[in-house]
N, C-alpha and C positions, 0 to 999 in steps of 0.2 A: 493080370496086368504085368507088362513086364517094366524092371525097371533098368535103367543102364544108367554103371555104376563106374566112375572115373574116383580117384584117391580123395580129390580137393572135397567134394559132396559126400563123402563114402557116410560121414557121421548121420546125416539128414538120410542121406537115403535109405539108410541102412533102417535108421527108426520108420522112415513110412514102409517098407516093407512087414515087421514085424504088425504092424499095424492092419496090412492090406492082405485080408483072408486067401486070395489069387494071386499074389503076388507069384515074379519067378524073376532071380536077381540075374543081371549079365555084368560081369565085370571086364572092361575094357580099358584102354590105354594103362595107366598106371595102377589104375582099379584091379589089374592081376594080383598085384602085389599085396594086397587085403586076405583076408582069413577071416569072412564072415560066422559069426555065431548067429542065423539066422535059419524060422523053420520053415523053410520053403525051398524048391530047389534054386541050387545055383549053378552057374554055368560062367566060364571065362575065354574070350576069345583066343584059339589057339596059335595064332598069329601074334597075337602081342605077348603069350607066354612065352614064343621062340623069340623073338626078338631081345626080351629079357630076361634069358635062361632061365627062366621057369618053369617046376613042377609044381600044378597047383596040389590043393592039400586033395584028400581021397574023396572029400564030399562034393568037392568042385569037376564038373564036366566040361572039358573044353568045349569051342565050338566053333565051326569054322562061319568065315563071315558071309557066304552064300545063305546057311543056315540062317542064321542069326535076320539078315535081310525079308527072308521069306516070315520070320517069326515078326516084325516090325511090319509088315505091309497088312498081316492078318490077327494082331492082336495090337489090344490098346497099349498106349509105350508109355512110360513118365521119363525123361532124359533126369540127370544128375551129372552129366558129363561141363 
């Protein structure tokens, strides 16, 4: 399941992933800004890290938003945004 993960939701979202065994977290808009302690992968869009000079931490993959769309048309989504 993926879930897309904005700063305001970050707390909830953050708990259903640790929760959801297929979880894979995306962190978007302000959501870069987070440093999930979470075991599942994570991924932050690479476009909102440049915009807000960001390097995410080493666990974190960016991902561009072509990516990211194809992963939202062929997997199940939970929004947190």
């Amino acid at each position: 399941m993926l879930l897309l993960v904005d700063k305001p939701m970050a707390e909830i979202a953050l708990r259903t992933a640790a929760d959801e065994p297929t979880a894979t977290v995306v962190l978007l808009q302000d959501g870069v800004l987070l440093d999930p302690d979470v075991d599942c992968p994570v991924y932050a869009v690479a476009r909102d890290l440049e915009v807000r000079g960001i390097t995410p931490p080493a666990d974190v993959e960016p991902i561009r938003y072509d990516e990211l769309i194809e992963r939202i048309v062929t997997e199940e989504v939970r929004s947190f945004v």
